[in-house]
C-alpha positions as CSV (number, residue, x, y, z in Angstrom):
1,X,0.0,0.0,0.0
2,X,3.0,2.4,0.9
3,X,4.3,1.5,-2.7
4,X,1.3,2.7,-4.2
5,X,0.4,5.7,-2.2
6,X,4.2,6.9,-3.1
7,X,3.8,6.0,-7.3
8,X,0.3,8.3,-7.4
9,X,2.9,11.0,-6.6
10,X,2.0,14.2,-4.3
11,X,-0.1,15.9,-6.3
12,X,-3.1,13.7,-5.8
13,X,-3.0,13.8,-2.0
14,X,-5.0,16.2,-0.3
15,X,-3.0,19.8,0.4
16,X,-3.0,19.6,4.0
17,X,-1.4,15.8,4.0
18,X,1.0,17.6,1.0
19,X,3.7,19.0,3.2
20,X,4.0,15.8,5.7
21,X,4.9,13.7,2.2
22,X,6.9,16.4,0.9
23,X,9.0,15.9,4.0
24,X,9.3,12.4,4.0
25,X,10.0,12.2,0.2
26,X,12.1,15.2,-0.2
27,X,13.8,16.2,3.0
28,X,13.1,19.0,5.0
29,X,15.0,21.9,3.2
30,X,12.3,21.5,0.5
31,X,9.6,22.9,2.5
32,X,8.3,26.3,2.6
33,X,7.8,28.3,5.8
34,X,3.9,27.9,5.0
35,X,4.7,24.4,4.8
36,X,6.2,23.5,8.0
37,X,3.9,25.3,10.0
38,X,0.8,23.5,8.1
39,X,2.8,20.2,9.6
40,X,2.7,22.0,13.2
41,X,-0.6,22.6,13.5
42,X,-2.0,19.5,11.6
43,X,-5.4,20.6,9.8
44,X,-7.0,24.0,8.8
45,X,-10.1,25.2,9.1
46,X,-13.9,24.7,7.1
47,X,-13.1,27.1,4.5
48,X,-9.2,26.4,4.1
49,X,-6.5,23.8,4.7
50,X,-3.6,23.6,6.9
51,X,-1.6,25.2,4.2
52,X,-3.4,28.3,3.6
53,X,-4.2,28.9,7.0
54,X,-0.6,28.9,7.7
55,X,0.2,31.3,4.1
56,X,-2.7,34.0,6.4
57,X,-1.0,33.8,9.1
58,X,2.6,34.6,7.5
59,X,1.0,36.9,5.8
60,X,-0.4,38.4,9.0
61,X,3.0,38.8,10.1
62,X,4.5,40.1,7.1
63,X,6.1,36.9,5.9
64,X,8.6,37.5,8.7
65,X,9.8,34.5,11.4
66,X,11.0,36.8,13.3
67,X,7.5,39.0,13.7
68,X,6.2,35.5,13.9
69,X,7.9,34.6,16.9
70,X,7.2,37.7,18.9
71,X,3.4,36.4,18.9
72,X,1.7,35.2,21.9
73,X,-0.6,32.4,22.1
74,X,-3.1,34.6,22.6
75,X,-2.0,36.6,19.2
76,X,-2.5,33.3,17.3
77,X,-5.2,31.9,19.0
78,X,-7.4,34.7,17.0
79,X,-7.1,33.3,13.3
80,X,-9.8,30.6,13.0
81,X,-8.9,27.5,12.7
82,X,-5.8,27.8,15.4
83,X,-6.9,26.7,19.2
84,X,-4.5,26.9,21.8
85,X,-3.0,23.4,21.6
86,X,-2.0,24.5,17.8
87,X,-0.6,28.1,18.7
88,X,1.4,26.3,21.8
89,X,2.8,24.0,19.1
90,X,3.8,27.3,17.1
91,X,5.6,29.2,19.5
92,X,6.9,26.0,21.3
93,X,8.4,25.2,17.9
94,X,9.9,28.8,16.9
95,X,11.3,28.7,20.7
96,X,13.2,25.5,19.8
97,X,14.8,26.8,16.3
98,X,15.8,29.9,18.3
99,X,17.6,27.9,21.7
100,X,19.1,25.8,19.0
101,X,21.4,28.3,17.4
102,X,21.9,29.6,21.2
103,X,23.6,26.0,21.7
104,X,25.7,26.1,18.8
105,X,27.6,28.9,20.5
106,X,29.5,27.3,23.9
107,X,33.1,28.0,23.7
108,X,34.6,30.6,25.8
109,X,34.2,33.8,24.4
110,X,36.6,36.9,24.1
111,X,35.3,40.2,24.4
112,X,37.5,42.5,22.2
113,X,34.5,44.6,20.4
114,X,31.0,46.0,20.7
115,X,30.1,43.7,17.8
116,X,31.1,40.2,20.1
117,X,28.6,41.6,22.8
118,X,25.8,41.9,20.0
119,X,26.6,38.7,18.3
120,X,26.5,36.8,21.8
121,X,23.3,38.4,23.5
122,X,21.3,39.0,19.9
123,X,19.2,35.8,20.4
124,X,18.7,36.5,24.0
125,X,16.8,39.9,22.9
126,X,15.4,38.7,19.9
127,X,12.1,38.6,19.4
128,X,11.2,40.2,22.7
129,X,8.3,42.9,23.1
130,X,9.4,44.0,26.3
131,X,12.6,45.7,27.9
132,X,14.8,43.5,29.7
133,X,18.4,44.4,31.7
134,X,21.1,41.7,31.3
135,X,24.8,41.5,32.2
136,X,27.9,39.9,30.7
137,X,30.7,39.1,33.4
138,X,33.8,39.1,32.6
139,X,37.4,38.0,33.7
140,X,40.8,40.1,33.2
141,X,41.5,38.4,30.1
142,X,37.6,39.6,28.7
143,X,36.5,36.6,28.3
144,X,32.7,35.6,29.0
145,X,32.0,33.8,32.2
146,X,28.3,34.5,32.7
147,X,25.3,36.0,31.5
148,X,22.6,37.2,33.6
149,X,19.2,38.5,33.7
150,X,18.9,41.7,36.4
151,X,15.4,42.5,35.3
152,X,12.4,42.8,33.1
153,X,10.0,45.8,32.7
154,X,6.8,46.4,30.1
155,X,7.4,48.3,26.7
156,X,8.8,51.6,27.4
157,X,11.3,50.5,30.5
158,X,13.1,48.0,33.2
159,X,14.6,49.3,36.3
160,X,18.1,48.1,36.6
161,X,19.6,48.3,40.1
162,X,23.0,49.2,40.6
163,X,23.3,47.5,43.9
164,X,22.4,44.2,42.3
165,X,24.1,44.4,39.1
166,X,27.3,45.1,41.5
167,X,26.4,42.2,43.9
168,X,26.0,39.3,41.2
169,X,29.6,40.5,39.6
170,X,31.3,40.2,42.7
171,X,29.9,37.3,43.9
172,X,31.0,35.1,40.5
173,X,33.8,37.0,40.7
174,X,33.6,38.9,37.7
175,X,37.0,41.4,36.6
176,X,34.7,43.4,34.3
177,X,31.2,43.7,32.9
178,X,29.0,45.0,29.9
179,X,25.6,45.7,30.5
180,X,23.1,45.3,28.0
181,X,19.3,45.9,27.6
182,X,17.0,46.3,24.7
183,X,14.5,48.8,23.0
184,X,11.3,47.1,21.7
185,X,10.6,50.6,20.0
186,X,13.0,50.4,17.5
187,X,14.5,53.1,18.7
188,X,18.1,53.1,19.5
189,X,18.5,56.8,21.5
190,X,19.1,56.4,24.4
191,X,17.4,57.7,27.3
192,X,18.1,60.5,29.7
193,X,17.9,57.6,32.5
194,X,20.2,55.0,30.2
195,X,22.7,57.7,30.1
196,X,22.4,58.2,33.8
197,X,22.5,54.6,34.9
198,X,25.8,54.3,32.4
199,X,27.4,57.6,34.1
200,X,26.7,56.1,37.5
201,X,28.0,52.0,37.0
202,X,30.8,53.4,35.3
203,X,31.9,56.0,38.2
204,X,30.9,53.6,41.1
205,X,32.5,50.3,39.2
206,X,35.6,52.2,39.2
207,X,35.5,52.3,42.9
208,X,34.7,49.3,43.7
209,X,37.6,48.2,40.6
210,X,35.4,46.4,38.4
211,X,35.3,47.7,35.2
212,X,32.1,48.5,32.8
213,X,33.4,47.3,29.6
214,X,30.1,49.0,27.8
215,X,26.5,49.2,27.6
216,X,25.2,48.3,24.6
217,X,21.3,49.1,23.5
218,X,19.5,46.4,21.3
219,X,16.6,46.2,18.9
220,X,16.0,44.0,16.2
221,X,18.5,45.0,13.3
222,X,20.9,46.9,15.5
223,X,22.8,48.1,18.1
224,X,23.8,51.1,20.1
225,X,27.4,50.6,21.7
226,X,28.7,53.7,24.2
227,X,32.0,52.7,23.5
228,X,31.7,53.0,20.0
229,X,30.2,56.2,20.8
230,X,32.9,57.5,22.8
231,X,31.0,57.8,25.9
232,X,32.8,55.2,27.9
């Protein structure tokens, strides 16, 4: 029977079982976007298939993973046809793509530019649509020993406490630091309070004699670096 089903060839199968064969017959790499998403979320709705529903949905988001991936369940849950077991599949799945590329990257990493900051915390920004604070520690050398998360606010700001930023460097006893945080806006400017925090880390990091590397801003496509800027 498995013989047979694979001589009538794809094109007589129904569209929705399409991208499951297409898969199995071609590899993976074959496959559009539309077409791996139609294989998360199984079936369509009464008026189109898994397929088309998945094209809408792109097409929602303007054919863009990465817009795609900033959706909630709750985002998705709103095209017919997608209940919350199929949007859960969706985001679990575009979760999965992005922690896998955070994996490839595990060797000790040198800090010697702005641009090894943004190429190390880029996927730990992405796809966010709200601010969050995070730290890089370093030793003498510059190289990366940690990465952590001080805090997380709503769209327009975090609150990023000095005493705590401090306080986690010293205690994984950290040489230097960059600090990092994000802009959903788009906007790269940074604020009257960015500046301030950066003016204040870097004066009392000196006395303390751990040194802020940088503070780099983040949005999607790019990156603010004080350093760069000549304001470190």
């Amino acid at each position: 029977m498995a013989d047979y089903e694979q001589k009538i060839g794809i094109k007589l199968w129904a569209e929705e079982d399409r991208p499951r064969e297409k898969l199995l017959l071609n590899g993976r790499r074959h496959l559009t976007d539309a077409e791996l998403i139609a294989i998360l979320i199984g079936s369509g709705n009464r008026n189109e298939t898994a397929v088309d529903l998945s094209k809408r949905i792109l097409s929602f988001y303007d054919n863009n993973l990465t817009k795609l991936g900033r959706a909630s369940i709750t985002d998705l849950s709103k095209f017919k046809g997608i209940g919350e077991a199929k949007a859960v599949s969706i985001v679990a799945a575009l979760e999965l793509g992005l922690r896998r590329k955070e994996s490839i990257e595990d060797e000790v990493i040198q800090v010697t530019a702005s641009s090894d900051v943004y190429k190390y915390l880029y996927r730990t920004f992405a796809n966010l649509n709200h601010e969050e604070f995070w730290i890089l520690l370093l030793n003498r050398s510059n190289k990366i020993i940690g990465k952590y998360l001080i805090s997380k606010g709503g769209q327009a700001a975090t609150f990023a406490d000095p005493k705590i930023i401090f306080k986690v460097a010293i205690e994984n006893n950290a040489a230097n630091l960059v600090l990092a945080h994000n802009h959903p806006s788009g906007n790269l400017k940074p604020s009257d309070s960015d500046n301030k925090l950066t003016r204040d880390m870097v004066a009392s990091g000196t006395m303390l004699g751990l040194l802020v590397v940088d503070h780099l801003i983040f949005t999607d496509n790019a990156y603010y670096s004080y350093k760069d800027e000549g304001l470190m």
